[in-house]
C-alpha positions as CSV (number, residue, x, y, z in Angstrom):
1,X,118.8,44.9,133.2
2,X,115.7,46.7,132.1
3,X,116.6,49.2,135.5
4,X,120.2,49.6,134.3
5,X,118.9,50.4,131.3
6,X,116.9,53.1,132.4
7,X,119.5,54.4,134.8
8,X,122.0,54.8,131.4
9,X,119.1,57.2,129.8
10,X,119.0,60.6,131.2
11,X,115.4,62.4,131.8
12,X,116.1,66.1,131.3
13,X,114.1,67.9,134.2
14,X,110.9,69.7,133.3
15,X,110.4,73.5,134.0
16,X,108.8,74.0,136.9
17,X,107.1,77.2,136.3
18,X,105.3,77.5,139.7
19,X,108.5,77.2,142.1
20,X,111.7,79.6,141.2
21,X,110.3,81.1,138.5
22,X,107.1,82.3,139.7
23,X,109.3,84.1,142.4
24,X,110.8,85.9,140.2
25,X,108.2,87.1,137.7
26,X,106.0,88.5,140.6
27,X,109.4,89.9,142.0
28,X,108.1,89.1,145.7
29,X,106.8,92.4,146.4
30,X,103.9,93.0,148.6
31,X,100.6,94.2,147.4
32,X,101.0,97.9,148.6
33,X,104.9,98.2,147.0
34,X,103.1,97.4,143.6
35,X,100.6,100.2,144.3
36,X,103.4,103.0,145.5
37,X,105.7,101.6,142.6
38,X,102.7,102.4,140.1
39,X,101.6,105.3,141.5
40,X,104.9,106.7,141.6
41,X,105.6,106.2,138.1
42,X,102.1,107.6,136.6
43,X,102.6,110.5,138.3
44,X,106.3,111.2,136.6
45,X,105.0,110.1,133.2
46,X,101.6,112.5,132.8
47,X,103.2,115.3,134.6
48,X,106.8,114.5,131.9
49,X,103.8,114.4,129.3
50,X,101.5,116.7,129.5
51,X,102.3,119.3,127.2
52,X,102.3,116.8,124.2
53,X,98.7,115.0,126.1
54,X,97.2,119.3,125.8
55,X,98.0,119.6,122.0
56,X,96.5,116.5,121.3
57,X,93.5,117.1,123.1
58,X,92.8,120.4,121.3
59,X,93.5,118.5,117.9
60,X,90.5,115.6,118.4
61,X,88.1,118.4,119.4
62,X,85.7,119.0,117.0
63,X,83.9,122.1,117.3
64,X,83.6,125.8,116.3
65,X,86.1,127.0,119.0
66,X,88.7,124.6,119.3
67,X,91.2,124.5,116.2
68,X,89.7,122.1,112.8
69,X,93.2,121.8,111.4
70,X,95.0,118.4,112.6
71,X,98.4,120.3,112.5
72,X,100.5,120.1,115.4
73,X,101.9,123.4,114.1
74,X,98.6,125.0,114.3
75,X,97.6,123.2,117.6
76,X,100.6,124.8,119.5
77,X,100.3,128.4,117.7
78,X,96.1,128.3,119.0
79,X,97.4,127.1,122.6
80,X,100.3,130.0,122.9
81,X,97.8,132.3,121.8
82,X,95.4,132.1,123.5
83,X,96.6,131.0,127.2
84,X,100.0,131.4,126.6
85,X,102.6,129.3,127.6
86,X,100.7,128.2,131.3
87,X,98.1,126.6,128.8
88,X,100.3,124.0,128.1
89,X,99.3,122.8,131.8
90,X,95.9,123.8,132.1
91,X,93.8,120.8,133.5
92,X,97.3,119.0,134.9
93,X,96.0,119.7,138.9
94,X,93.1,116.9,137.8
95,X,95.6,114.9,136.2
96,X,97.8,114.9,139.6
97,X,94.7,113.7,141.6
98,X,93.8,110.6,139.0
99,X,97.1,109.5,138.1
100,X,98.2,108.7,141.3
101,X,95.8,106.1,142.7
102,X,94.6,105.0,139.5
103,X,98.2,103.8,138.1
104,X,98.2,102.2,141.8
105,X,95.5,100.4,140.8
106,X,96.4,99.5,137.0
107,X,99.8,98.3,138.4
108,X,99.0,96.1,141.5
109,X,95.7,94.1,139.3
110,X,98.4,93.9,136.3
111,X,100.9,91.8,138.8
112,X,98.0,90.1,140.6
113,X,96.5,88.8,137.2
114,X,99.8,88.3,135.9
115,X,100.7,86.2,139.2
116,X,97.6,83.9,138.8
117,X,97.0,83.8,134.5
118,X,100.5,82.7,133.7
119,X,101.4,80.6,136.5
120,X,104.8,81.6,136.5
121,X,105.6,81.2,132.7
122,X,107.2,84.0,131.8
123,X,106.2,83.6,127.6
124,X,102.9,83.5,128.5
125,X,101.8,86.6,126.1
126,X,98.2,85.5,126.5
127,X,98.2,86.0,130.1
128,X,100.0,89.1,129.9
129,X,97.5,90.6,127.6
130,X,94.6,89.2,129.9
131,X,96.2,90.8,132.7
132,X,96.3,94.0,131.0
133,X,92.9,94.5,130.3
134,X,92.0,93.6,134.0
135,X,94.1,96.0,135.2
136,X,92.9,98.8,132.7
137,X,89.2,98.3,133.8
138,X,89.8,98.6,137.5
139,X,92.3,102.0,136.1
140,X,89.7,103.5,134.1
141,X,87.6,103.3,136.9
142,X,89.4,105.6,139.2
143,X,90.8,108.1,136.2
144,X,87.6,108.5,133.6
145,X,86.4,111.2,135.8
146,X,89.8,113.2,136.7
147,X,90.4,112.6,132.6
148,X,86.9,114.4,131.5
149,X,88.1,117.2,134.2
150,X,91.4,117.4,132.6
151,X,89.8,117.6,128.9
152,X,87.6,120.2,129.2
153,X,90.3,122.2,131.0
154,X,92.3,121.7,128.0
155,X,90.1,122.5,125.7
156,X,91.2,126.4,124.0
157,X,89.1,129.6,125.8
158,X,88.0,127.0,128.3
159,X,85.4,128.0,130.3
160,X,86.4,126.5,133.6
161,X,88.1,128.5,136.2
162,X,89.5,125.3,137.5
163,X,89.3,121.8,138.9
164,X,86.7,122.5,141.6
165,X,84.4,124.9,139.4
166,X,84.6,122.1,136.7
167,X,83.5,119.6,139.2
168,X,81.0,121.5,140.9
169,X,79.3,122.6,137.1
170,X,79.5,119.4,135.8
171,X,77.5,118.2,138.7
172,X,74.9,120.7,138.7
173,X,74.5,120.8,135.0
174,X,74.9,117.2,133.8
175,X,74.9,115.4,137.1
176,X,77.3,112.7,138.2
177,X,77.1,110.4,135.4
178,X,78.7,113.1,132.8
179,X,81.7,112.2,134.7
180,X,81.4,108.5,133.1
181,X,79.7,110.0,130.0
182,X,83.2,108.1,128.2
183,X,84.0,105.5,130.4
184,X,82.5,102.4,128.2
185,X,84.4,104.2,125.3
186,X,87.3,104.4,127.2
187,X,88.0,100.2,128.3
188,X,87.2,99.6,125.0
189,X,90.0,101.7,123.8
190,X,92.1,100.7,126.4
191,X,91.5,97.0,126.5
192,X,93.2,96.6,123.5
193,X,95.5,99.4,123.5
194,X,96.4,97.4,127.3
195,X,96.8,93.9,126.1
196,X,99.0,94.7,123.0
197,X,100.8,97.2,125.3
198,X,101.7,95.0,127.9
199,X,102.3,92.1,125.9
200,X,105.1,93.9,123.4
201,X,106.9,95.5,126.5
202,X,107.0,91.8,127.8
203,X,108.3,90.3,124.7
204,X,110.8,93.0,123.9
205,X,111.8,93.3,127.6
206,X,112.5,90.0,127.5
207,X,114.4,90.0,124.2
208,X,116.1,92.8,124.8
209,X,117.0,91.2,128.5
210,X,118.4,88.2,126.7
211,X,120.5,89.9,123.8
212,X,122.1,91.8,127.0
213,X,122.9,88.6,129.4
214,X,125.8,89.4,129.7
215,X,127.0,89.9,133.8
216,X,128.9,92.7,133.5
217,X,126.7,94.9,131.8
218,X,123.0,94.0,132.7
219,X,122.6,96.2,135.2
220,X,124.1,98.7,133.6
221,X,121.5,98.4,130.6
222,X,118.9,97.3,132.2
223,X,117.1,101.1,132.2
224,X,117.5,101.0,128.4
225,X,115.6,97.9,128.4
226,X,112.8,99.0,130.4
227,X,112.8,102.4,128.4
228,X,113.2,100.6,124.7
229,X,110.8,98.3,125.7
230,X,108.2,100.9,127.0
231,X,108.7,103.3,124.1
232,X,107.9,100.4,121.5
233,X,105.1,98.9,122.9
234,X,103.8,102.6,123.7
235,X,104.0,103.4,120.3
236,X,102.7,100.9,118.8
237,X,99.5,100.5,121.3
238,X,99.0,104.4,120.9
239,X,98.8,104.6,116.9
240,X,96.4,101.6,116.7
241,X,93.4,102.6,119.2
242,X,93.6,106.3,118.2
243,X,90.2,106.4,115.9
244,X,88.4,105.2,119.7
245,X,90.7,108.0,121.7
246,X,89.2,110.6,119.1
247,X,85.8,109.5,120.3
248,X,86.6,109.1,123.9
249,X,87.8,113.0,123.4
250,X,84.3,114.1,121.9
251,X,82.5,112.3,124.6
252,X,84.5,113.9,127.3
253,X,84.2,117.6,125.7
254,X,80.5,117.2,124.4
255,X,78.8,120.6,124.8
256,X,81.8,122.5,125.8
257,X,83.9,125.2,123.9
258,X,81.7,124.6,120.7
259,X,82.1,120.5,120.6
260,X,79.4,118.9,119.1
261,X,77.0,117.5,121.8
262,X,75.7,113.6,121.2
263,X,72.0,112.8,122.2
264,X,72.5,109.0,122.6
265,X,76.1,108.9,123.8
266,X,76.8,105.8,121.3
267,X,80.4,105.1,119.9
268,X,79.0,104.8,117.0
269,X,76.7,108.0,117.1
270,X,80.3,109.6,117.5
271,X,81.7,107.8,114.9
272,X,79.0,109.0,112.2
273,X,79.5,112.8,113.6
274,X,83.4,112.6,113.0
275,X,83.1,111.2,108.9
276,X,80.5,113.3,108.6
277,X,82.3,116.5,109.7
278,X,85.9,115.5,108.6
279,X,85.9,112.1,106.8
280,X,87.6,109.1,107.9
281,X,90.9,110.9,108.3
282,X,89.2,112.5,111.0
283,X,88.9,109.3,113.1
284,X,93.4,109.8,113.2
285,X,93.1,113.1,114.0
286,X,95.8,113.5,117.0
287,X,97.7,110.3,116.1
288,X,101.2,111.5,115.8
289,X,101.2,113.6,119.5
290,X,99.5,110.7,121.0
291,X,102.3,108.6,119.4
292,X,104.9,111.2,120.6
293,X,102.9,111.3,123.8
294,X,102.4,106.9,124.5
295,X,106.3,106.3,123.0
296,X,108.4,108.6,125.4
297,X,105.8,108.2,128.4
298,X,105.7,104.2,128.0
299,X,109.8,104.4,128.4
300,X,109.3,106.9,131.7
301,X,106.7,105.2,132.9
302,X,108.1,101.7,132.8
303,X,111.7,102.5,133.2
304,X,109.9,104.4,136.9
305,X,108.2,101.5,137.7
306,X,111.0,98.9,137.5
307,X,113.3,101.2,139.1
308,X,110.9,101.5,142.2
309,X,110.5,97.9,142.0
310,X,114.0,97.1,142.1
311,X,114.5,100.0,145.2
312,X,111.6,97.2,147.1
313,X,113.2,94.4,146.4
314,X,116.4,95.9,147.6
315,X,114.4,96.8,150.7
316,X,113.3,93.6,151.1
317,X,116.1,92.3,150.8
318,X,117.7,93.7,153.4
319,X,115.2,93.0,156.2
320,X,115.4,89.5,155.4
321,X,118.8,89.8,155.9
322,X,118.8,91.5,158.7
323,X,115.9,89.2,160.0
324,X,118.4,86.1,159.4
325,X,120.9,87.6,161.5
């Protein structure tokens, strides 16, 4: 009787996190889709960008020859004057070479760690966030020295010629380190700005995915998704890490153009320098361009990304079809 009993009660399966749905959280892509998928989309969202990432730059500057008003007004009247229009862009040829392989990289250690931390559970923010800062230090790795290339050629009356004669003086002059003069700065703006990044697009990618279940219009608004969720998390990363992307800029732009150069390199040598010079307010300075930058460039990026992720899974796809048959 005591079996019949049991037979009468039903168990209600348990999730199994590390079968179906593991699939389909790492999307069964290969290693090097993830990196072309990545790559691709960094490239369209700092080249979208770039105009908005140049009057920002010029704003966190501190110095005698870059502007000292945080207006964004004044930051595009100094750049049209004195480069013109073309100085919107100046510095985006070392952009190009970083953003490529190191979006490749942030993307491919993002699924990788993502793969492994969460074991397939799909509301695990934790491993999200985790995963983010892994993939940010192997990123920062690769871009830190196209980034304090693409500062300085930012930076109003620049000095540089170019990519190569920035390169080639920094070397001579500073030697290679200078190139990672911000680099310590940088993961430790990034880390956070990563993890709470990664884990609000996850969360609102997965709201928003569930508010628009229905079958006959997911597809259909599954770009909006992507996009809202990118542009929120974006946004909300960008504003709360700015006081360390001010001091990543002075690090970057130390001794050049009139910025203030730092003996000991310290963030909070930096810090001192910028209440000193401009009070506290000084450590937002830039905020609402790199808000206006991170919001709209999160939504391109990721809406990019997924869309070159669902053009490999199609792919895929079809040669396992095709290998069926």
């Amino acid at each position: 009787m005591a079996t019949d009993a049991s037979q009468l009660i039903p168990v209600p399966p348990q999730p199994d996190y590390m079968s179906g749905v593991a699939a389909v959280e790492h999307d069964g892509l290969q290693f090097w889709q993830f990196m072309i998928a990545g790559s691709v989309a960094g490239m369209v969202e700092h080249m979208a960008m770039f105009p908005v990432d140049t009057i920002k730059t010029q704003m966190q500057a501190l110095g005698s020859c870059p502007i000292k008003s945080a207006s964004v007004n004044q930051a595009v009247q100094s750049i049209l004057k004195t480069d013109g229009a073309r100085g919107f862009y100046r510095g985006i040829g070392a952009m190009a070479l970083g953003a490529g392989p190191a979006h490749a990289a942030y993307f491919s250690v993002y699924e990788i760690c993502k793969k492994s931390f969460s074991r397939g559970n799909p509301d695990n923010h934790v491993a999200h966030a985790a995963s983010g800062v892994c993939a940010t230090i192997a990123s920062d790795a690769v871009l830190t020295p196209m980034d304090m290339v693409k500062q300085r050629l930012q930076l109003g009356s620049s000095p540089y010629k170019g990519v190569l004669d920035c390169v080639s003086r920094v070397l001579r002059q500073d030697g290679f380190w200078a190139f990672y003069a911000s680099y310590r700065t940088t993961v430790l703006m990034n880390a956070p700005f990563t993890a709470l990044h990664f884990a609000t697009y996850e969360a609102a990618k997965r709201g928003l995915t569930e508010v628009s279940n229905s079958p006959e219009t997911l597809s259909d608004e599954t770009l909006v998704v992507h996009a809202t969720a990118g542009a929120a998390a974006g946004a909300l990363a960008a504003a709360l890490t700015t006081p360390l992307d001010v001091v990543k800029t002075q690090l970057q732009c130390q001794g050049v153009c009139g910025c203030d150069r730092f003996v000991s390199g310290s963030i909070g040598d930096v810090f001192q320098t910028i209440v000193k010079k401009d009070g506290y307010r000084g450590l937002m300075r830039g905020w609402m361009p790199r808000m206006l930058f991170h919001a709209p460039a999160a939504a391109i990026c990721w809406s990019t990304y997924e869309a070159a992720k669902s053009f490999f899974q199609d792919l895929n796809n079809g040669n396992n079809i095709n290998n069926v048959t």
